[in-house]
N, C-alpha and C positions, 0 to 999 in steps of 0.2 A: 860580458856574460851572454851565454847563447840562450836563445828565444826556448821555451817547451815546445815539446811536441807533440801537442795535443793528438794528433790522429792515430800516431805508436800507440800512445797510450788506452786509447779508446780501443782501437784493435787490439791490444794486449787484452786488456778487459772484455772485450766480447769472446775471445778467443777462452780465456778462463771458464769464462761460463756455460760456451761450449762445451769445455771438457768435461766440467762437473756435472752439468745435465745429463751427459753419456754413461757417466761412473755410475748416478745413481737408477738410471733406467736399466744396465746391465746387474748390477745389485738387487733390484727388483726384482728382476727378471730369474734369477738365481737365487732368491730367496721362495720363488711359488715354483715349484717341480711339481704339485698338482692341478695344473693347469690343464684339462682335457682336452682344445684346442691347439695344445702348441705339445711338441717334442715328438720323437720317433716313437714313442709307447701308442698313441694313437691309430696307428696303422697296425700295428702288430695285433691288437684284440679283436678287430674286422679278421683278418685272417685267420684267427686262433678257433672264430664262433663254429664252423663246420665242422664238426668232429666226429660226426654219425655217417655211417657212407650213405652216398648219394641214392644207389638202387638198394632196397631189401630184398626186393623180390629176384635177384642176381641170385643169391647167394643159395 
């Protein structure tokens, strides 16, 4: 009968819990979209704020 092998198996199992860590921090992560620090909307409201021209006395 052949010996186990133990260190497949451990690397299987570390390798698992890897991947489930990752699933549920992506999950996470896709469950908060109001998140003010993270995503593309961030940038866009800094650009949006100037909406009045710059010189009045131009005009």
């Amino acid at each position: 009968m052949a010996t186990p092998n133990y260190g497949y198996e451990k690397r299987q199992r570390e390798l698992a819990k890897k991947q489930k860590k990752e699933e549920k921090l992506r999950a996470k992560t896709q469950r908060r979209p109001d998140d003010p620090h993270a995503g593309p909307d961030a940038g866009d409201q800094a650009a949006q704020a100037p909406s009045a021209p710059a010189d009045p006395a131009a005009s």
